[in-house]
Gaussian input, Z-matrix of N, CA and C with variables (Angstrom, degrees):
# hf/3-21g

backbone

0 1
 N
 C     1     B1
 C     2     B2     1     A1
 N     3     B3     2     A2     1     D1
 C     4     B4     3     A3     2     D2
 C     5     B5     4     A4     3     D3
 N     6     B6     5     A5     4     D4
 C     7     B7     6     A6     5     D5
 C     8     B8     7     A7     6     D6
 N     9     B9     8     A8     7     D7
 C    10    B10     9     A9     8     D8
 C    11    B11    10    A10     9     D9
 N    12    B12    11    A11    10    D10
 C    13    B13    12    A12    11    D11
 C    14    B14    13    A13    12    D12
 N    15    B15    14    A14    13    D13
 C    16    B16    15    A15    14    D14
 C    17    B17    16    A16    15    D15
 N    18    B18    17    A17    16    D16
 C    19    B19    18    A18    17    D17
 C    20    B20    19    A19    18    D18
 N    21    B21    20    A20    19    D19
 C    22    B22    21    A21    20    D20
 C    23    B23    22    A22    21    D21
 N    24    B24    23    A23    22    D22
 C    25    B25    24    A24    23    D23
 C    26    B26    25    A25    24    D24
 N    27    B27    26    A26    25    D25
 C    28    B28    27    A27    26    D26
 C    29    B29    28    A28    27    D27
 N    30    B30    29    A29    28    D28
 C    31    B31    30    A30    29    D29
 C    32    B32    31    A31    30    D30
 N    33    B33    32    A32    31    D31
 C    34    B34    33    A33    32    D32
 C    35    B35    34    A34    33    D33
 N    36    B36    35    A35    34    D34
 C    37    B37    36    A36    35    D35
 C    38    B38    37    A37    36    D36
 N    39    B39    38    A38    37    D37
 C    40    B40    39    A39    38    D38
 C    41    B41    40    A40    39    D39
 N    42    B42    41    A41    40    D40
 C    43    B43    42    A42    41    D41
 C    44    B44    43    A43    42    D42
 N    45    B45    44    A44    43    D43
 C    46    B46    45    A45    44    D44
 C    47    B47    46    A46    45    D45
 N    48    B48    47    A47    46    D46
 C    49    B49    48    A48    47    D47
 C    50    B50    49    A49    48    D48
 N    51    B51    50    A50    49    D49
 C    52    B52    51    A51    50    D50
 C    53    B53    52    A52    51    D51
 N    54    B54    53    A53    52    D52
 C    55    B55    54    A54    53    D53
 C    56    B56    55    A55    54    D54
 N    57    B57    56    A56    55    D55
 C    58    B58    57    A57    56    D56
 C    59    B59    58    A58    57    D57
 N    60    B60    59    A59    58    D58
 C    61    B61    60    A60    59    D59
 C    62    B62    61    A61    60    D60
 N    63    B63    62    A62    61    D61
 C    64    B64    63    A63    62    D62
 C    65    B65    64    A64    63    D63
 N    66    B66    65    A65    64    D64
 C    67    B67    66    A66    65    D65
 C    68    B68    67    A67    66    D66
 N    69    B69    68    A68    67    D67
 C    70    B70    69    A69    68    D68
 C    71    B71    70    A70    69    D69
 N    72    B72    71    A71    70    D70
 C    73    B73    72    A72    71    D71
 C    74    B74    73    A73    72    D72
 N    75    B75    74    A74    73    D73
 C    76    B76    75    A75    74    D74
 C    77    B77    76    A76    75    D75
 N    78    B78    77    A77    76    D76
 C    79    B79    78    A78    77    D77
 C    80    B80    79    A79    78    D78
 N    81    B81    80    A80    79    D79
 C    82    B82    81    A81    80    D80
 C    83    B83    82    A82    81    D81
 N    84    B84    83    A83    82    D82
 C    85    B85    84    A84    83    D83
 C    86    B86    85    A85    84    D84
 N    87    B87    86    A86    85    D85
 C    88    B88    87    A87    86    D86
 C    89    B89    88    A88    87    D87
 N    90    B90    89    A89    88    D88
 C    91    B91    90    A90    89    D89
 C    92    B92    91    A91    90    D90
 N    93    B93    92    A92    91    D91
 C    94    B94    93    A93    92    D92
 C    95    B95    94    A94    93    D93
 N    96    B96    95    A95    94    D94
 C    97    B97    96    A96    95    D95
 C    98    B98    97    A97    96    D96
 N    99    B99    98    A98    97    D97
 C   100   B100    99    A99    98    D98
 C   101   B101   100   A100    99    D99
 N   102   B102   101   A101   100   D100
 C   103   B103   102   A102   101   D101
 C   104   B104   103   A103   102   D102
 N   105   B105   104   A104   103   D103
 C   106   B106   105   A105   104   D104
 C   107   B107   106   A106   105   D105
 N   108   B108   107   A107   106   D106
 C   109   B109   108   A108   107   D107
 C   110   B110   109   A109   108   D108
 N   111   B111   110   A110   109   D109
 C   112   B112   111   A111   110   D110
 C   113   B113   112   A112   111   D111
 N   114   B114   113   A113   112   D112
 C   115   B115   114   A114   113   D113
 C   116   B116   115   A115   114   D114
 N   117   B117   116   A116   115   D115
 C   118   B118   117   A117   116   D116
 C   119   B119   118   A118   117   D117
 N   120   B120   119   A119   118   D118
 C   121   B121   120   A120   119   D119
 C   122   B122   121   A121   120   D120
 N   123   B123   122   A122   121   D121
 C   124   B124   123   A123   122   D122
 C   125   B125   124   A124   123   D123
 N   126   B126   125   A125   124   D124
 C   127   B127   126   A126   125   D125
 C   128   B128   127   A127   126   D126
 N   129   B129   128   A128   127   D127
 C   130   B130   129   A129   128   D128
 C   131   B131   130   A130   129   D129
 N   132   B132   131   A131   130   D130
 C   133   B133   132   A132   131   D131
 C   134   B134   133   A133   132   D132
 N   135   B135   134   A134   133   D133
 C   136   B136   135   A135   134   D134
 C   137   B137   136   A136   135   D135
 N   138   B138   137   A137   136   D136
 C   139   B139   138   A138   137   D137
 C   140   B140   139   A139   138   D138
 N   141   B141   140   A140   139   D139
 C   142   B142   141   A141   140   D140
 C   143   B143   142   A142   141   D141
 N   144   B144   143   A143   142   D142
 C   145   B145   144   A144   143   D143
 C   146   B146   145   A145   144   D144
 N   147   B147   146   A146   145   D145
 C   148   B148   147   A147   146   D146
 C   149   B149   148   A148   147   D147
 N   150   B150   149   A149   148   D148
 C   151   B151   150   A150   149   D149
 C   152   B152   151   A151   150   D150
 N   153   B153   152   A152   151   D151
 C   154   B154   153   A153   152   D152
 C   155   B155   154   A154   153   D153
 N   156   B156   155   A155   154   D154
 C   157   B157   156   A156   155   D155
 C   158   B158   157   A157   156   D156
 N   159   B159   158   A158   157   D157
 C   160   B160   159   A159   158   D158
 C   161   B161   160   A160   159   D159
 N   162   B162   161   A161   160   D160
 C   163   B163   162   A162   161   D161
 C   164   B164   163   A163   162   D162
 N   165   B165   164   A164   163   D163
 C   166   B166   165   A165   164   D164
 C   167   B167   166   A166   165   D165
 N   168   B168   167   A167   166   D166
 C   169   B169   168   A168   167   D167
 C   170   B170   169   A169   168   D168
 N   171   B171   170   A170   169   D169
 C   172   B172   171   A171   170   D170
 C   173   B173   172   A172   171   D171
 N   174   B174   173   A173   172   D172
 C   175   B175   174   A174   173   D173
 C   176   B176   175   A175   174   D174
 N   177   B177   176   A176   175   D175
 C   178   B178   177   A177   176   D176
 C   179   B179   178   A178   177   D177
 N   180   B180   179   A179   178   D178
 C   181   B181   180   A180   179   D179
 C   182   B182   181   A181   180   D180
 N   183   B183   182   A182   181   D181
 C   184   B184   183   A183   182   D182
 C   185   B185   184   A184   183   D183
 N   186   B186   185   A185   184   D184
 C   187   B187   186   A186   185   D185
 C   188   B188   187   A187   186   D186
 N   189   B189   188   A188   187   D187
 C   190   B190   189   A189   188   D188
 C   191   B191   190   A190   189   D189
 N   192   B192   191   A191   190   D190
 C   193   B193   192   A192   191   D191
 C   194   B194   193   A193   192   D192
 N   195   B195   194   A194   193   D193
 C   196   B196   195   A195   194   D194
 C   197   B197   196   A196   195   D195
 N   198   B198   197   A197   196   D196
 C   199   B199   198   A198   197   D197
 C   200   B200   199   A199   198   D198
 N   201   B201   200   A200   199   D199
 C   202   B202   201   A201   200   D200
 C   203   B203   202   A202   201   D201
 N   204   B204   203   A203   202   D202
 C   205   B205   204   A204   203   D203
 C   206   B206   205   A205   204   D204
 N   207   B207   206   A206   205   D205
 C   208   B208   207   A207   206   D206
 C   209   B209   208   A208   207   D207
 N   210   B210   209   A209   208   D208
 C   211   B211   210   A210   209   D209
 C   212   B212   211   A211   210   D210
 N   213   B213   212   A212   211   D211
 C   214   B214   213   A213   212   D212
 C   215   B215   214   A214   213   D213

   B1=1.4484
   B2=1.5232
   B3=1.2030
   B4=1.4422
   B5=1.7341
   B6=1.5335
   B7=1.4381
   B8=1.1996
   B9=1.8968
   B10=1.5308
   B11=1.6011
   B12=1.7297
   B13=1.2608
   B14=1.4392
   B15=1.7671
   B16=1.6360
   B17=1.5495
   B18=0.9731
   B19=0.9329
   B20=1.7700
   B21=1.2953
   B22=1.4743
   B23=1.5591
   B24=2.0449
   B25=1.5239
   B26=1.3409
   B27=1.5131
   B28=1.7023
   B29=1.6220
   B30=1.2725
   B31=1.3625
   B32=1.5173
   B33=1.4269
   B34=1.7632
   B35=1.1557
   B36=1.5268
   B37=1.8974
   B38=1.5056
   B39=1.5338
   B40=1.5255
   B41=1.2272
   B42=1.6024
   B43=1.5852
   B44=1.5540
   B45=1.3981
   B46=1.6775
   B47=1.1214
   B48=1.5415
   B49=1.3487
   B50=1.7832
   B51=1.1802
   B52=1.6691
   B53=1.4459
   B54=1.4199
   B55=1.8770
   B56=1.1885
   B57=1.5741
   B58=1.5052
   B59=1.3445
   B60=1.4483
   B61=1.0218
   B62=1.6269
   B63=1.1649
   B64=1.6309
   B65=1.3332
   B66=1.4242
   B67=1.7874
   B68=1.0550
   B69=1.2456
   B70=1.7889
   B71=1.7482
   B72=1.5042
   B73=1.4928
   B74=1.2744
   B75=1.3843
   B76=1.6151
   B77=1.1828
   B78=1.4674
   B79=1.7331
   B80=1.5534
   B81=1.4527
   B82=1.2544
   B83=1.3927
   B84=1.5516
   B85=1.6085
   B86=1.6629
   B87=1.3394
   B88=0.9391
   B89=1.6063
   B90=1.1579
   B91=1.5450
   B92=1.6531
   B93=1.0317
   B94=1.6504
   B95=1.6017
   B96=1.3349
   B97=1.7338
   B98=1.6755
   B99=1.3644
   B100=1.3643
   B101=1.2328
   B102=1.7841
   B103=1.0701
   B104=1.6010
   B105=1.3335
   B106=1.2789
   B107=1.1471
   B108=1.5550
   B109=1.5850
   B110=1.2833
   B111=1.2859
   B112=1.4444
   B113=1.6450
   B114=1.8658
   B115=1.4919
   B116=1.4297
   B117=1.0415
   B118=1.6174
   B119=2.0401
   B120=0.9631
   B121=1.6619
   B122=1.3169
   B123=1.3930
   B124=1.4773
   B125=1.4673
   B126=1.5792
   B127=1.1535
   B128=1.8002
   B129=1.2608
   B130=1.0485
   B131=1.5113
   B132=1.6650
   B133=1.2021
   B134=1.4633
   B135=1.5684
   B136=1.7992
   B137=1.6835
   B138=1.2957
   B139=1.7657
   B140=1.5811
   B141=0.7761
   B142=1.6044
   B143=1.4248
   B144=1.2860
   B145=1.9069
   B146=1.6582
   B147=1.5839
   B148=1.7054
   B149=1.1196
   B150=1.2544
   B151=1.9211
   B152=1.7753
   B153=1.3082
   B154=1.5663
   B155=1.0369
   B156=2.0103
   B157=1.3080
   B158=1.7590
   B159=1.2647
   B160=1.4505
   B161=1.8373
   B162=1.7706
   B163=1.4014
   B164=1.4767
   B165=1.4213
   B166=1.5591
   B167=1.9586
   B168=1.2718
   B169=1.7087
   B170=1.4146
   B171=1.8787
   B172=1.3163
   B173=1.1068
   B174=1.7531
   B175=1.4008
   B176=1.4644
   B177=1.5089
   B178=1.2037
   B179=1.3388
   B180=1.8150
   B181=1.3187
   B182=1.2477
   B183=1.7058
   B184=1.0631
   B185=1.5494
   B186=1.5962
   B187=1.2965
   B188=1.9036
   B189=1.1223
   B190=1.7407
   B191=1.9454
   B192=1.2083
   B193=1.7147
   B194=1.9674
   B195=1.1607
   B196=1.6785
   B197=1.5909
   B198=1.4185
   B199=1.1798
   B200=2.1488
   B201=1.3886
   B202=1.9105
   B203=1.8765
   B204=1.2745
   B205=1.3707
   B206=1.8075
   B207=1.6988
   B208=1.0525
   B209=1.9013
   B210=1.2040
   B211=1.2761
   B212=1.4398
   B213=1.4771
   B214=1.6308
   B215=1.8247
   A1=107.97
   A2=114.57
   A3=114.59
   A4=93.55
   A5=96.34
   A6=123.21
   A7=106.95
   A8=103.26
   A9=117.15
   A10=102.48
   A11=89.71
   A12=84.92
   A13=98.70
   A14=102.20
   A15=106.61
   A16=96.37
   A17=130.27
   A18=150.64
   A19=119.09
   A20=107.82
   A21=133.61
   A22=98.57
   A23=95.55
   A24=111.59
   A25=104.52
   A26=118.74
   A27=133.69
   A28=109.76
   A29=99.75
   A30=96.67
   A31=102.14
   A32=128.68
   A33=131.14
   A34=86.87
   A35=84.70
   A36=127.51
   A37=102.46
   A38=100.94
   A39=109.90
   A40=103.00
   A41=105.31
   A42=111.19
   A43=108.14
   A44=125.38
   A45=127.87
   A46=97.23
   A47=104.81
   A48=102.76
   A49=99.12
   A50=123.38
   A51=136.61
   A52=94.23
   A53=108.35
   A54=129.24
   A55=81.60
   A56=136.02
   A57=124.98
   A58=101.78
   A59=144.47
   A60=159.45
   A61=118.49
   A62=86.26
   A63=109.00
   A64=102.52
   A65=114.06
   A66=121.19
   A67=98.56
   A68=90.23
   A69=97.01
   A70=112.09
   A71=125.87
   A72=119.60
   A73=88.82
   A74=116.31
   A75=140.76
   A76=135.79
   A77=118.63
   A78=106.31
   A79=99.40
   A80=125.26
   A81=140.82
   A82=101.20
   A83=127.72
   A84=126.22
   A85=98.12
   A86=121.03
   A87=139.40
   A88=126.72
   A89=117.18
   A90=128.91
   A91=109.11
   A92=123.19
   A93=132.03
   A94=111.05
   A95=90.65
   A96=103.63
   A97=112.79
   A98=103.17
   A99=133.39
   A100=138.71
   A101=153.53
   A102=163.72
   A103=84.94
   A104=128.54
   A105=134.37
   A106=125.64
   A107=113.64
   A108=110.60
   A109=110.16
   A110=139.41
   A111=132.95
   A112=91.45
   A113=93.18
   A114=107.09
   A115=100.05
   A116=133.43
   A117=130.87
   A118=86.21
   A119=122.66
   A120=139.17
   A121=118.24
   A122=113.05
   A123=116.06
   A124=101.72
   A125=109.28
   A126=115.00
   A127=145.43
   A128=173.34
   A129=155.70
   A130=135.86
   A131=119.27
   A132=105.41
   A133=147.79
   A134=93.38
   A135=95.69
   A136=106.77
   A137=107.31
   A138=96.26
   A139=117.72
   A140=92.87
   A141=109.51
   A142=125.34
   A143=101.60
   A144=103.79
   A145=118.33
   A146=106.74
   A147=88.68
   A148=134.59
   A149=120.54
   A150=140.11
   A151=89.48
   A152=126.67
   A153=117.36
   A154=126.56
   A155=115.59
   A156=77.88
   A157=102.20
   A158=99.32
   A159=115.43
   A160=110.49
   A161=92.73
   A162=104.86
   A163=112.36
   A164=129.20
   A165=144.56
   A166=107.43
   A167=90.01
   A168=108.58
   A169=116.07
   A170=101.71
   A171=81.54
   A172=153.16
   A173=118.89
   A174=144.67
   A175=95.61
   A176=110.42
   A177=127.75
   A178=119.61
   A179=99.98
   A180=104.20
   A181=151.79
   A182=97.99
   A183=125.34
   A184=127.77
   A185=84.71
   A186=103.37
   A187=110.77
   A188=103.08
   A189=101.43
   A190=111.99
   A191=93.26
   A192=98.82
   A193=118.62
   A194=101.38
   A195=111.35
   A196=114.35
   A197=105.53
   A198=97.59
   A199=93.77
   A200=94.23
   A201=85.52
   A202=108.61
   A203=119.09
   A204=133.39
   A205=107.84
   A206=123.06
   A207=104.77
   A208=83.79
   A209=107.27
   A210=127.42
   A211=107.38
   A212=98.26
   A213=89.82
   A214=119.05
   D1=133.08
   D2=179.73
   D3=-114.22
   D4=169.56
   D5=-151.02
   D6=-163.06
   D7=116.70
   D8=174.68
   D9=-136.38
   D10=157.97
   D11=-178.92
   D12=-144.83
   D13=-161.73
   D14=-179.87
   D15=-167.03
   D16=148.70
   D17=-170.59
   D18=-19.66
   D19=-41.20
   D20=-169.13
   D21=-96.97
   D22=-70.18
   D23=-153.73
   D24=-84.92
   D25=-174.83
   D26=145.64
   D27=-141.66
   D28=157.42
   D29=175.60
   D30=-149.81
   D31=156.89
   D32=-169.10
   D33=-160.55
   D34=142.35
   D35=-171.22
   D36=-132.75
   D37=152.35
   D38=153.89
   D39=173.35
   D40=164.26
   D41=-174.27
   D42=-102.87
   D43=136.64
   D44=-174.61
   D45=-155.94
   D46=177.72
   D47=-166.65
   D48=-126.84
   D49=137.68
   D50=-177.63
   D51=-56.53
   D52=170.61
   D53=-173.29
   D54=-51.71
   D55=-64.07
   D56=-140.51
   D57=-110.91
   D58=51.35
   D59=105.25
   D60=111.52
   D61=31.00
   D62=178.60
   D63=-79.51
   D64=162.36
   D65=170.20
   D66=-106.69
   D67=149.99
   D68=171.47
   D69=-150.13
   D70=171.16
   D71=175.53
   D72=-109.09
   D73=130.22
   D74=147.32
   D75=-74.68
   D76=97.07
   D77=-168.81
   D78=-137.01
   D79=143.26
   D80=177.80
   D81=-116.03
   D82=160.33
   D83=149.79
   D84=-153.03
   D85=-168.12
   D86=-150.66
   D87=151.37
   D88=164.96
   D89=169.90
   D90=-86.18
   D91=130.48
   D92=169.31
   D93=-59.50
   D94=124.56
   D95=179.62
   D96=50.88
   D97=46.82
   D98=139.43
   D99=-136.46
   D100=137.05
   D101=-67.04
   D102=-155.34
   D103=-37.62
   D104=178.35
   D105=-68.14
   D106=151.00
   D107=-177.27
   D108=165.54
   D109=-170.25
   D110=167.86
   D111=-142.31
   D112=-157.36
   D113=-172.24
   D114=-161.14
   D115=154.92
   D116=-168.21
   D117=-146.89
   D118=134.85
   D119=136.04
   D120=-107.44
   D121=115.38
   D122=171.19
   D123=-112.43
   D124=123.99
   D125=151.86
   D126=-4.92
   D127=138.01
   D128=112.29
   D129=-114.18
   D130=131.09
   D131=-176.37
   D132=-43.74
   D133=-15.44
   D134=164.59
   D135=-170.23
   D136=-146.02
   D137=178.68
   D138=-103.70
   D139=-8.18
   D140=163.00
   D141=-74.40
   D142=-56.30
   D143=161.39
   D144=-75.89
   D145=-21.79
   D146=154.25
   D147=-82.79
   D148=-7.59
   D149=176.91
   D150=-78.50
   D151=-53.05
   D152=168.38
   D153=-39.47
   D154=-50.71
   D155=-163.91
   D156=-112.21
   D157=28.50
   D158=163.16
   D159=-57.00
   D160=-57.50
   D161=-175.37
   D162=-59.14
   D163=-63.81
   D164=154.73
   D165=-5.25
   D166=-73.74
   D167=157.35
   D168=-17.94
   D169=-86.59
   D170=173.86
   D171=-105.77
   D172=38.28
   D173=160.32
   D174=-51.57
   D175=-75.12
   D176=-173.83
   D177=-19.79
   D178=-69.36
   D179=171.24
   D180=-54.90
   D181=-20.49
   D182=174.40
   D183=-62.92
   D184=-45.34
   D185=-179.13
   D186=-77.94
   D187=-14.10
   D188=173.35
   D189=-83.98
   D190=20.38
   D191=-167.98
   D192=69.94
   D193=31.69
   D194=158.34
   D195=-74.07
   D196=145.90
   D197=-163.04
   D198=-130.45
   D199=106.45
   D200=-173.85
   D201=-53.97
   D202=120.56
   D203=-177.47
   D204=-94.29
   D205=-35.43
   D206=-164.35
   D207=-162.36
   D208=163.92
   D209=-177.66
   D210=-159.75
   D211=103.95
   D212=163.37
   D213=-132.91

C-alpha cells in the first residue's frame, strides 16, 4: 500500500486482486485526524494495466502537491 499525503489530507493506493481474481486499483483519501473518507475500486484488465494506472495515479498526485510518506 502506498501512502501520500499533504499537509491536511492523505490518500492510499494499491493494486490487488478481488475474491475472484480480478485486478483492481485501490485508493482511499480523507482529511487527517478525521473518521471521514471514502474508497474508490476501479476495475482493471490485468496486472499490468493495474501497475499503469497505479503509476498515472501517482503522477497525478504528485503533481497536486502529494507527498509519498510510506511504501510498503
Amino acid at each position: 500500500m502506498i501512502r501520500l499525503e499533504t499537509p491536511t489530507r492523505y490518500y492510499l493506493c494499491g493494486v490487488q486482486q478481488d475474491l475472484f481474481g480480478r485486478w483492481e486499483l485501490w485508493r482511499g483519501w480523507g482529511a487527517k485526524g478525521s473518521a471521514l473518507g471514502n474508497c474508490l475500486r476501479q476495475p482493471a484488465s490485468d496486472e499490468a494495466h493495474a501497475q499503469a494506472l497505479l503509476a498515472e495515479l501517482l503522477k497525478t498526485r504528485q503533481a497536486r502537491g502529494y507527498q509519498l510518506v510510506r511504501l510498503a
